[in-house]
KOLZA-32695 format. One record per residue (C-alpha): y, z, x negated; residue in one letter. Coordinates in nm, 3 decimals, m for minus. Each point is the difference from the previous one (the first is absolute). Layout:
BEGIN
R         v         w         u   r
R         Y         Z         X   A
...
***
This chain:
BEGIN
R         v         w         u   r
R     2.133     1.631    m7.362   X
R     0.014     0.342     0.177   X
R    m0.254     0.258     0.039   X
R    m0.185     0.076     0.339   X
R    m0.231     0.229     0.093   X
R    m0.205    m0.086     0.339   X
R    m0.282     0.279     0.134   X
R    m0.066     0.139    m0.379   X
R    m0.015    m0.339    m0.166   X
R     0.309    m0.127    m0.264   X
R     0.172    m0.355     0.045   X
R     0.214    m0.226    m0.187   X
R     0.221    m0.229     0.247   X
R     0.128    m0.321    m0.181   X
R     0.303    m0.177     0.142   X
R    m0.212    m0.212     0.260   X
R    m0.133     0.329     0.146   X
R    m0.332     0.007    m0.161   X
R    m0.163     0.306    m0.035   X
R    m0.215     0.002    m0.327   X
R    m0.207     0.332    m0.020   X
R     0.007     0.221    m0.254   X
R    m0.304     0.198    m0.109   X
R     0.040     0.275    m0.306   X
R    m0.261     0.167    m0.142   X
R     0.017     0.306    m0.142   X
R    m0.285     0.030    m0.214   X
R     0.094    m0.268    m0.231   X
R     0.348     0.007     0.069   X
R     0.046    m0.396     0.089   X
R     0.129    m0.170     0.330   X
R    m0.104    m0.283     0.133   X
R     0.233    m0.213     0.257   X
R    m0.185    m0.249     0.217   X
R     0.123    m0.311     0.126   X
R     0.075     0.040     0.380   X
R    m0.194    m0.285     0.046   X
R    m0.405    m0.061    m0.091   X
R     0.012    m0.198    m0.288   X
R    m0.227    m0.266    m0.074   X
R    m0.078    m0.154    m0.332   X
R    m0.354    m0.166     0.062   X
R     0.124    m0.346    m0.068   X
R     0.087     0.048    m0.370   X
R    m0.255    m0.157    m0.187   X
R    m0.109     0.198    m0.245   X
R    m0.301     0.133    m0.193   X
R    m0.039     0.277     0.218   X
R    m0.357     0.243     0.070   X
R     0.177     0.247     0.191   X
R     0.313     0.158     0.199   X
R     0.107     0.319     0.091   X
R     0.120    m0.013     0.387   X
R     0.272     0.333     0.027   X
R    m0.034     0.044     0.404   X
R     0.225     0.335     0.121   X
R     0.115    m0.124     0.347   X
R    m0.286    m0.283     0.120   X
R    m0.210     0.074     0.260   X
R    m0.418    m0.050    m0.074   X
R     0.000    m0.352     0.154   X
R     0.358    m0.142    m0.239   X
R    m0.177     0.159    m0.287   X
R    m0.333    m0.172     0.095   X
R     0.202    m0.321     0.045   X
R     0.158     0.062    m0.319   X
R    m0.304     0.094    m0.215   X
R    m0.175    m0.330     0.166   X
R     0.254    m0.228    m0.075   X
R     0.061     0.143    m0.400   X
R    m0.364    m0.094    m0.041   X
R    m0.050    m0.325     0.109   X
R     0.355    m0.076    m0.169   X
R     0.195    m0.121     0.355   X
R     0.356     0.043     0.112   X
R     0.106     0.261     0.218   X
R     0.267    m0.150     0.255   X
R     0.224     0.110     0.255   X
R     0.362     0.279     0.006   X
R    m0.163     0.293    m0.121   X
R    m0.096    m0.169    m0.318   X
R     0.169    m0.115    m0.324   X
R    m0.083    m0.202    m0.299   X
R     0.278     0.190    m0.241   X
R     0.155    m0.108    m0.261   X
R    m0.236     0.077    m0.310   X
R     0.221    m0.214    m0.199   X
R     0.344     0.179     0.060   X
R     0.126     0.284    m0.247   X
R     0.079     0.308     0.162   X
***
């Protein structure tokens, strides 16, 4: 992966030219890399009462979307999204 930087904002690029974006913080000292992709992981069944929905690039109607479809537990389809790999060590 290489390091990009595009208007003030930090970006891994894998090999398939992905650009996953990285946000430090420098409070806490931690960074978090986000998939380049919104991920969606409503249809694991689990015991779950609530989820935490990180939005940094979504516009007020994809986070609406999003927030809508986390609670009523449906799948978000289509290019921009992803199901991940939960599974897979990294």
């Amino acid at each position: 992966m290489r390091c990009k930087t595009l208007s003030n904002k930090y970006y891994l690029r894998d090999r398939l030219g992905f650009n996953f974006r990285v946000l430090p913080d420098n409070i806490q000292t931690v960074t978090t890399i986000f998939n380049s992709k919104i991920t969606c992981i409503t249809d694991i069944k689990t015991n779950i009462n609530s989820f935490r929905i990180d939005c940094i690039d979504e516009s007020i109607d994809e986070i609406n979307s999003i927030a809508k479809a986390t609670f009523f537990g449906e799948s978000l389809e289509g290019r921009q999204y992803t199901r991940g790999n939960l599974y897979r060590d990294v």
